[in-house]
ZAMARGU-4260 file (C-alpha; in steps of 0.2 Angstrom, whole numbers, plus 5000, padded with zeros to 4 digits):
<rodrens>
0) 5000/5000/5000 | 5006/5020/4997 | 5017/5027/5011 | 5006/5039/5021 | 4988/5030/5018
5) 4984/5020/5034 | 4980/5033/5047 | 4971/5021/5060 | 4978/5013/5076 | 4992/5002/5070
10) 4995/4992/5086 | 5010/4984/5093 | 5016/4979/5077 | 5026/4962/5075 | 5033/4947/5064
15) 5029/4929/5069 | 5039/4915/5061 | 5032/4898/5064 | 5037/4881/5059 | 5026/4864/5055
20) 5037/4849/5054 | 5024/4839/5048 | 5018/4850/5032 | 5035/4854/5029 | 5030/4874/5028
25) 5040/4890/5036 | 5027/4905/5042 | 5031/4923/5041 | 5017/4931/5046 | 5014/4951/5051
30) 4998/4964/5056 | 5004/4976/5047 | 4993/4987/5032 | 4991/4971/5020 | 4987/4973/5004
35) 4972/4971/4991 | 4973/4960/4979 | 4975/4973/4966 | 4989/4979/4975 | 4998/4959/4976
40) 4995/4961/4957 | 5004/4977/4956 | 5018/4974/4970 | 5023/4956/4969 | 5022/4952/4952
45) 5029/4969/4949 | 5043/4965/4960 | 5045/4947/4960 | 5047/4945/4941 | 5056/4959/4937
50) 5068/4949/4929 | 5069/4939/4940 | 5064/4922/4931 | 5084/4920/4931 | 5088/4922/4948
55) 5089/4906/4957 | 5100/4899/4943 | 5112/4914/4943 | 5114/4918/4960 | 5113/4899/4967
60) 5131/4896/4971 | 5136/4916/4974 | 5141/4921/4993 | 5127/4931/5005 | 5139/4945/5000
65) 5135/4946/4982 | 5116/4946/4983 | 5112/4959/4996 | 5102/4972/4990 | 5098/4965/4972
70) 5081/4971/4966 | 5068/4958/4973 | 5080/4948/4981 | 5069/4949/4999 | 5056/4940/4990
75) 5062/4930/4977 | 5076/4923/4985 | 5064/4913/4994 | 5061/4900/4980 | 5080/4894/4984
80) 5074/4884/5000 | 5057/4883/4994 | 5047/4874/4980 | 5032/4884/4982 | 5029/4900/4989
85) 5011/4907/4995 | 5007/4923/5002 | 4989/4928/5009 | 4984/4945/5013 | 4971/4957/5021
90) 4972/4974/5018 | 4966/4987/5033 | 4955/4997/5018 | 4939/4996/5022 | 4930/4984/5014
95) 4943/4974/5006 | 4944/4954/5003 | 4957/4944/5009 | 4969/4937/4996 | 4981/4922/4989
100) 4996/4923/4978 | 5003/4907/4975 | 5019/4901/4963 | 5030/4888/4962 | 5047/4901/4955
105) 5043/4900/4938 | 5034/4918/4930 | 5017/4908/4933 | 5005/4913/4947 | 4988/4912/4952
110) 4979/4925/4963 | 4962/4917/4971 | 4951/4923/4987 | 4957/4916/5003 | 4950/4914/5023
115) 4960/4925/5032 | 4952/4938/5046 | 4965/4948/5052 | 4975/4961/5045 | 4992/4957/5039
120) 5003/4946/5027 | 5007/4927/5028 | 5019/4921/5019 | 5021/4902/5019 | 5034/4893/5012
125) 5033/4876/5006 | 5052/4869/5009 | 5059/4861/4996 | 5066/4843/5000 | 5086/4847/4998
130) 5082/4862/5012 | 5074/4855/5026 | 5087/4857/5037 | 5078/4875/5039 | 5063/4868/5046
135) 5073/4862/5063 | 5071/4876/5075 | 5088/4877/5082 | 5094/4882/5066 | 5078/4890/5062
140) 5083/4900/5078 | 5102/4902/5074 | 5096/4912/5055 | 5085/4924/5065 | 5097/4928/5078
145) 5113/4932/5066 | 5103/4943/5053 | 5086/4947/5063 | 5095/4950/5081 | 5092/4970/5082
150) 5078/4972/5066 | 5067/4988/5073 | 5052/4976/5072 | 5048/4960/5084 | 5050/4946/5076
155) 5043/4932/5086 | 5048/4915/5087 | 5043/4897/5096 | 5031/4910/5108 | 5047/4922/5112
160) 5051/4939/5106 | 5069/4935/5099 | 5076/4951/5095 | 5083/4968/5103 | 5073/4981/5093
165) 5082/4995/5102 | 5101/4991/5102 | 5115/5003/5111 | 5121/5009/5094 | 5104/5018/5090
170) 5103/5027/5106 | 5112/5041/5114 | 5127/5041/5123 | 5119/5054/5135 | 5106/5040/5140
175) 5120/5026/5142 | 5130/5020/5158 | 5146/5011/5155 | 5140/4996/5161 | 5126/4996/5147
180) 5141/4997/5134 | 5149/4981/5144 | 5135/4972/5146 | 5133/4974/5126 | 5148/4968/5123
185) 5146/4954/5134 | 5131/4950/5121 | 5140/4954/5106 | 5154/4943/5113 | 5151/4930/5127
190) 5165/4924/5137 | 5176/4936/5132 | 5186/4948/5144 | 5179/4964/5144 | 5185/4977/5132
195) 5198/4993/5140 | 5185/5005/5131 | 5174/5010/5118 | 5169/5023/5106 | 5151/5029/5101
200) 5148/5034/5083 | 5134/5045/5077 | 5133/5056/5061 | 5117/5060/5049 | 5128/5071/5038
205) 5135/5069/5023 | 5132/5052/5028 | 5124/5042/5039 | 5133/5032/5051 | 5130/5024/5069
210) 5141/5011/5079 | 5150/5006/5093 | 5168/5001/5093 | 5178/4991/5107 | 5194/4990/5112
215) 5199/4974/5116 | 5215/4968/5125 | 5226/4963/5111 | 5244/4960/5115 | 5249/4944/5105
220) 5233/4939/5097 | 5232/4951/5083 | 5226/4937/5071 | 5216/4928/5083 | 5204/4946/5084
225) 5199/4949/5064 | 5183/4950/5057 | 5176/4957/5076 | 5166/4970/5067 | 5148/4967/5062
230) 5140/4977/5051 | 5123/4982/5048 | 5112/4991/5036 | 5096/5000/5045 | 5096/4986/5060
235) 5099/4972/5046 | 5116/4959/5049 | 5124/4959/5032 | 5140/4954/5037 | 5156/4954/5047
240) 5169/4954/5033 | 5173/4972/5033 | 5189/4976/5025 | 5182/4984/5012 | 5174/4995/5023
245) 5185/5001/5035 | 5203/5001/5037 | 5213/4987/5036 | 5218/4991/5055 | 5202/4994/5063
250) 5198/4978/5060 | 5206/4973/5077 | 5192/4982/5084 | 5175/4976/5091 | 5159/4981/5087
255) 5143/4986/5076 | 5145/4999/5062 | 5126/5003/5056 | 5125/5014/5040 | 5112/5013/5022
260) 5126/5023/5015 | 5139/5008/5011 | 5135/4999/4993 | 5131/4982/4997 | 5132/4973/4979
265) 5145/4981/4970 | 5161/4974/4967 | 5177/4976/4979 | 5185/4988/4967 | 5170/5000/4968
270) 5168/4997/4986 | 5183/5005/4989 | 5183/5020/4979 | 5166/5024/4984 | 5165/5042/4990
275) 5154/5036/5006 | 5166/5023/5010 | 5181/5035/5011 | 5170/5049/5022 | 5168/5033/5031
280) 5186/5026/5033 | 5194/5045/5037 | 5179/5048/5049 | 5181/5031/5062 | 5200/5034/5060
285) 5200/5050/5066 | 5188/5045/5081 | 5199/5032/5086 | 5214/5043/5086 | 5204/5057/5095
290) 5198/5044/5108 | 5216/5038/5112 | 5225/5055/5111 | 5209/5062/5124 | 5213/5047/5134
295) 5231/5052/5135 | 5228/5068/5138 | 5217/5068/5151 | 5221/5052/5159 | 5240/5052/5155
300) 5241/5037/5171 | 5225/5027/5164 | 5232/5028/5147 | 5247/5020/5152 | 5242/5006/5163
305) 5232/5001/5146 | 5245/5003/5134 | 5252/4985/5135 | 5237/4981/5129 | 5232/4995/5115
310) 5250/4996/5109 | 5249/4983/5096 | 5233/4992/5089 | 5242/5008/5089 | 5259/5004/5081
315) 5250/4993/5066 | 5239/5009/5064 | 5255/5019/5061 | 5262/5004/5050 | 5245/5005/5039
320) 5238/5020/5038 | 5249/5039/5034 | 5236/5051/5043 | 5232/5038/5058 | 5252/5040/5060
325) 5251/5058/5060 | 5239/5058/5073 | 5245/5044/5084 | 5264/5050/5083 | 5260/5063/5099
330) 5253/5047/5111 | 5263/5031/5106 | 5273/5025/5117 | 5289/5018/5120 | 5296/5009/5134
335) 5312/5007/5142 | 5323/4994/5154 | 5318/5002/5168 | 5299/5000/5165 | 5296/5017/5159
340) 5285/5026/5148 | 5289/5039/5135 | 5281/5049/5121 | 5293/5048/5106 | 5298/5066/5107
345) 5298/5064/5125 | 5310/5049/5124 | 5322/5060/5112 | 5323/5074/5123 | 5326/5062/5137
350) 5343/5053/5129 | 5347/5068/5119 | 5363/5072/5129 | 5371/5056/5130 | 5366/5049/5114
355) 5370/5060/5101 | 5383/5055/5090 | 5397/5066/5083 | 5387/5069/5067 | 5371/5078/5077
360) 5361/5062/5076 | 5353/5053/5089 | 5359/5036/5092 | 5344/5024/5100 | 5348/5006/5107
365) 5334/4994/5109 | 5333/4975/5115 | 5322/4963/5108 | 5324/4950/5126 | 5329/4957/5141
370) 5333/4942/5146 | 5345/4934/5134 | 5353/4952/5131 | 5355/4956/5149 | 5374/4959/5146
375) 5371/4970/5134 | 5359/4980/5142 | 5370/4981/5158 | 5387/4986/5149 | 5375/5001/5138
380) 5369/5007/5156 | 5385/5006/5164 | 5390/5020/5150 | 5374/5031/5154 | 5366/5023/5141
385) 5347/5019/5142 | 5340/5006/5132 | 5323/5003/5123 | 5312/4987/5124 | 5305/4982/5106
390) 5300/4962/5109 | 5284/4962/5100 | 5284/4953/5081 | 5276/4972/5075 | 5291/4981/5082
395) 5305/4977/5070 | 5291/4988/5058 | 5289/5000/5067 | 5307/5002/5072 | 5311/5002/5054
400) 5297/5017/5050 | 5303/5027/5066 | 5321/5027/5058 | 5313/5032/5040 | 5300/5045/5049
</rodrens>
């Protein structure tokens, strides 16, 4: 039906999805506005066979990631589990007779009268025989909750309202405690220790974008923590392979980016020169770097009893990414033998004198095991000498662009 018709009482509005072993059928079933059968001509058909007639062939053995958003897809991509798909409505127009659509994927349909009372859709699916995994409802359950989790709408399932239709990212900071961000986490990511800190992203312009980002501890898992980063489009789960969508560093991160904005069936190439995925990159870069350079700013002690567990995240940004380096450059940190904590600048001012060679330049010594280099370290002190630690696999990079930089 039009936008802007219905001007009655909607009600609490809601999705049901139900399952019948037994007939081998999936339900999805709302009380919204319906339609008129007219309007099933007009919509469905309109939709469902707008070229579509090739659709299940073409796109059978494509990934989730290159079918999103196709034109119809919602509906027609049904007839790859089922073998017959009915839909029976009742408009809220005054007047109106309840109707059936009924087609078994080919560009034939058939439109009869049908028996429901109440306003809303059904949409049964007849499960074809090579899916009825689907009609188990542990895995029934574990679709819903991946790709229905936060939709704005309840969806419920086996008696139960299954989904948050409210989640942290689409509210405002203002109104949230920290222990509603951890306890968000905890149910983005059960039994996992809890994150140092977190950002909250909120822009409408000149493109839209909400999200929150954790930071987890890293240290020596940094291969372990990929792919943390789910994204959504308008409450929807579309996927939590992101590194076309954000930088290749950020994808240490944890969290939910939501925005419409990002192209969802376009080709990688085109995905990263889009002009909203660049806005989008430069903007949650310079958030992070905000976040840890406010941090350190204003919590010099805080951000130091965390950096153990940041710096990995921090260096491999410098490694990857110019302006990041830029930024970050003022509040990385080094550490010495003696267990101290230094800003590069502040390091250099701090072995200026004794370390300057006789051509002006600064001489740095650094050990990669204080351990099995303890005679070093000893003999370089014993000259006046202080000594970095560099024992993390990242820092032989970021050694090598400090001494370029």
């Amino acid at each position: 039906s039009s936008i802007g018709e219905f001007k009655g009482e909607l009600g609490e509005l809601k999705v049901k999805v139900s399952v019948d072993k037994e007939a081998k059928t999936i339900t999805v079933s709302d009380n919204g506005i319906g339609m008129t059968a007219e309007e099933i001509k007009k919509y469905i058909n309109q939709i469902a066979f707008s070229g579509a007639s090739e659709f299940v062939e073409k796109y059978k053995d494509k990934g989730e990631e290159q079918i999103i958003g196709m034109f119809g897809l919602g509906f027609y991509s049904a007839f790859m589990v089922a073998k017959k798909v009915e839909l029976i409505s009742l408009s809220y127009k005054e007047g109106s007779a309840p109707a059936r659509w009924a087609s078994e994927g080919t560009t034939e349909f058939e439109i009869t009268g049908a028996g429901k009372e109440t306003r809303g859709t059904d949409v049964i699916l007849h499960v074809a025989d090579d899916s009825e995994e689907f009609l188990e409802p542990n895995r029934l359950r574990g679709i819903l909750n991946k790709y229905a989790k936060f939709l704005p709408i309840d969806i419920e399932f086996e008696g139960e309202t299954i989904n948050n239709t409210k989640p942290l990212w689409t509210r405002q900071p203002s109104e949230l405690t920290d222990e509603d961000y951890l306890n968000f986490y905890r149910e983005l990511y059960p039994f996992t220790e809890d994150p140092l800190f977190w950002i909250h992203l909120n822009v409408d312009h000149p493109f839209a974008l909400t999200g929150i980002l954790y930071f987890p501890r890293l240290k020596d898992e940094m291969q372990l923590q990929r792919n943390k980063i789910q994204l959504y489009s308008k409450q929807v789960f579309i996927t939590d392979e992101v590194k076309d969508v954000v930088p290749e560093f950020l994808m240490l991160l944890h969290g939910v980016i939501d925005s419409p904005d990002i192209p969802l069936n376009v080709s990688r190439s085109f995905l990263q020169a889009d002009g909203n995925v660049k806005k989008i990159n430069a903007h949650i870069t310079k958030k992070v770097a905000d976040k840890l350079n406010g941090i350190f700013k204003n919590e010099r002690e805080s951000f130091e009893q965390k950096w153990a567990d940041i710096s990995v995240f921090v260096k491999y940004g410098m490694l990857m990414d110019d302006k990041f380096y830029d930024r970050a450059k003022d509040f990385a940190l080094v550490q010495n033998t003696d267990g101290k904590l230094f800003t590069i600048e502040e390091y250099k001012e701090h072995v200026k004198a004794q370390q300057t060679d006789k051509n002006e330049q600064l001489v740095l010594l650094y050990t990669t095991d204080k351990g099995k280099q303890d005679t070093f370290i000893g003999s370089a002190k014993a000259k006046g000498y202080d000594v970095l630690v560099f024992d993390h696999m990242i820092d032989p990079h970021f050694i090598g662009q400090l001494e370029q930089k």
